[in-house]
N, C-alpha and C positions, 0 to 999 in steps of 0.2 A: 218903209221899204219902197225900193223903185217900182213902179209898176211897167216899166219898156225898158228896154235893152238897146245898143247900138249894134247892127249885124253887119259881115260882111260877107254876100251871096258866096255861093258855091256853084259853079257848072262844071260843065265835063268840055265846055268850048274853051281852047287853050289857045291863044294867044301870044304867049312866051316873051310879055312885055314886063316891068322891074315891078308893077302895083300886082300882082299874080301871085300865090305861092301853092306852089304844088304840092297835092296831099292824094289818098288814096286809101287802099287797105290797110298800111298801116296805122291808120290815123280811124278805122274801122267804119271809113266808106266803102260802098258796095265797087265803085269804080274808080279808076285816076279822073282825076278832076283842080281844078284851081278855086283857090280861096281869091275870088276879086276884090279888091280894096278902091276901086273905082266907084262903086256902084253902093257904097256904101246906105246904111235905112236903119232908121228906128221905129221898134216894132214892139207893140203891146209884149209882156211875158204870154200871156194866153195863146197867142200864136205858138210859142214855139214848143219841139216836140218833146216828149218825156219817154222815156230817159234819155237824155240824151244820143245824138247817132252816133256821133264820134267825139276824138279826144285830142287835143295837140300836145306833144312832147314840148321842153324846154327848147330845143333848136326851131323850132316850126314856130314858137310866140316868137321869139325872138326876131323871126322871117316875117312872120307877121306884123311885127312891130316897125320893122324899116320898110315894110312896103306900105304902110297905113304912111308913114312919114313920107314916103315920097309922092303917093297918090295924095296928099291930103298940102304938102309942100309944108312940111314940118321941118325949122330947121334950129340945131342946137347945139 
């Protein structure tokens, strides 16, 4: 089993650029906030928190996924 993960921070600083995907309460963080794909980090599992804080719907990976491709210049 892997022992780190690849994470994509979370702030509450929005910028409203295409690597950003916007999440919030329904995604059951405490605030609106963006998932940055910029700033992307690999991180031990021991760091991260249990149980998890929040969850992404099928539309929000998917958001996720084109913003990781375009921050990252994924092309296909």
């Amino acid at each position: 089993m892997l022992s780190a993960v690849t994470c994509a921070p979370i702030t509450r600083t929005m910028r409203g650029i295409r690597s950003e995907i916007a999440v919030g309460t329904d995604e059951g963080l405490p605030d609106a906030s963006v998932i940055t794909c910029d700033n992307i980090v690999t991180l031990p599992k021991t760091m991260l928190a249990e149980p998890a804080v929040g969850h992404l719907s099928v539309e929000k990976r998917a958001a996720l996924d084109h913003a990781l491709r375009y921050a990252l210049d994924i092309r296909y």
